[in-house]
C-alpha positions as CSV (number, residue, x, y, z in Angstrom):
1,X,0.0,0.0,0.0
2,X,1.4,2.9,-0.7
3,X,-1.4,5.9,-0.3
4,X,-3.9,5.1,2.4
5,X,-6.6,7.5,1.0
6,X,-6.6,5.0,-2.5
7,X,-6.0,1.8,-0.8
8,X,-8.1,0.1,-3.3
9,X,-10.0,1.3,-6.9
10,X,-13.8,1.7,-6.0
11,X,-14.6,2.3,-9.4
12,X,-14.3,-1.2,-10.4
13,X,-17.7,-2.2,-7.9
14,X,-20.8,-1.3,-8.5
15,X,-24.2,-2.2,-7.2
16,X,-26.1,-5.2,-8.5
17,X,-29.1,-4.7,-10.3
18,X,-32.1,-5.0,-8.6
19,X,-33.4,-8.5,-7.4
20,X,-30.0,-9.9,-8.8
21,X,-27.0,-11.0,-6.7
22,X,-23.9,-9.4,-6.8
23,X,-20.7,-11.3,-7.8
24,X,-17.8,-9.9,-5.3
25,X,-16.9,-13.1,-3.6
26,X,-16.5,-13.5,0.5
27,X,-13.1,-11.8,2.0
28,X,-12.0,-10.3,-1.9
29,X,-10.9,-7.5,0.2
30,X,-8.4,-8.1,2.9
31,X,-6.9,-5.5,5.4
32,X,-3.3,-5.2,6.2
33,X,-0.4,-7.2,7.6
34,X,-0.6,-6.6,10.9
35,X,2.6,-6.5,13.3
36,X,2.9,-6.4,16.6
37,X,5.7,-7.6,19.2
38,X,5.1,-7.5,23.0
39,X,7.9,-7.6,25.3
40,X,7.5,-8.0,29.2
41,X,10.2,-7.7,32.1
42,X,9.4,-8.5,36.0
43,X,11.1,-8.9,38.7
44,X,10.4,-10.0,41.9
45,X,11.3,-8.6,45.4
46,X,11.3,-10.9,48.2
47,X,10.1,-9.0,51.7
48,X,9.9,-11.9,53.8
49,X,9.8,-15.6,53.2
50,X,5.8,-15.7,52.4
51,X,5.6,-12.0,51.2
52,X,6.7,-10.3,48.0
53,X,6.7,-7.0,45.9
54,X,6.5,-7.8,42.5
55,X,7.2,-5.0,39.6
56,X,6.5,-5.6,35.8
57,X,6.7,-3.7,33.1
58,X,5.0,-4.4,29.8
59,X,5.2,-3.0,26.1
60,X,3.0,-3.6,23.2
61,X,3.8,-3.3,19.9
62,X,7.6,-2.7,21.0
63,X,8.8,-1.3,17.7
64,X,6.0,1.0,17.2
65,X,4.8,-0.3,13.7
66,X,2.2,1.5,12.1
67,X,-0.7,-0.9,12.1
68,X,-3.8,0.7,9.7
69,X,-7.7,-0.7,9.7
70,X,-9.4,-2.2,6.8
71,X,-10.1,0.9,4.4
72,X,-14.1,1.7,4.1
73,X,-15.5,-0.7,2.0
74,X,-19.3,0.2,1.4
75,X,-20.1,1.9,-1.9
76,X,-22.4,4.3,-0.7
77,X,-19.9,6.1,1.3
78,X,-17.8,8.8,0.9
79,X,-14.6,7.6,2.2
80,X,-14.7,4.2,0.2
81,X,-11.3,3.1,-0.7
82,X,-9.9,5.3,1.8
83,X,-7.9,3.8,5.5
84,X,-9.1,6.3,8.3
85,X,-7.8,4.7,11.3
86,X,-4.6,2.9,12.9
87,X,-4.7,0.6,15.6
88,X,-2.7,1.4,18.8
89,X,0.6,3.1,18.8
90,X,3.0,1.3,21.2
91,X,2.0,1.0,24.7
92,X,3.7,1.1,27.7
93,X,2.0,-0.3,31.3
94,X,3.9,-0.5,34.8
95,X,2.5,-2.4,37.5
96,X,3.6,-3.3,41.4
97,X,1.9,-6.1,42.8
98,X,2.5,-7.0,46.5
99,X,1.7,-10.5,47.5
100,X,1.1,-12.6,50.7
């Protein structure tokens, strides 16, 4: 894909005829690869022999890949053709858990 507002040619669909069935078949349009690595680090901090402080750290989609949504497919829209979202950017959570 190279231009997200022409991801595919619209002008090639049109709208069946009435009481006739169209002849796009199931999933002709796909969205994108998607890519996404998750990395996770913890590490635990003994208090006492039945108590603990645990702290975890946790990224998703470590490399920060752009990741778009299926472009609009429905003819009577505006936008059809055209990718108008992205999934998340990367994410980053922290986290302290204390245990007994």
């Amino acid at each position: 894909m190279t231009n997200p507002d022409h991801a595919f040619d619209p002008t090639v669909f049109a709208f069946p005829g009435a009481e006739s069935v169209g002849n796009v078949g199931r999933n002709t349009l796909i969205g994108h690869h998607f890519v996404s690595q998750d990395f996770a680090v913890l590490k635990n901090f003994h208090i006492t022999e039945s108590q603990r402080v645990q702290f975890r750290a946790e990224f998703f989609n470590l490399f920060n890949h752009a990741n778009f949504k299926s472009p609009e497919n429905r003819l009577d829209q505006n936008a059809v053709g055209k990718i108008g979202d992205t999934f998340d950017p990367r994410l980053i959570q922290f986290s302290l858990r204390f245990q007994w």
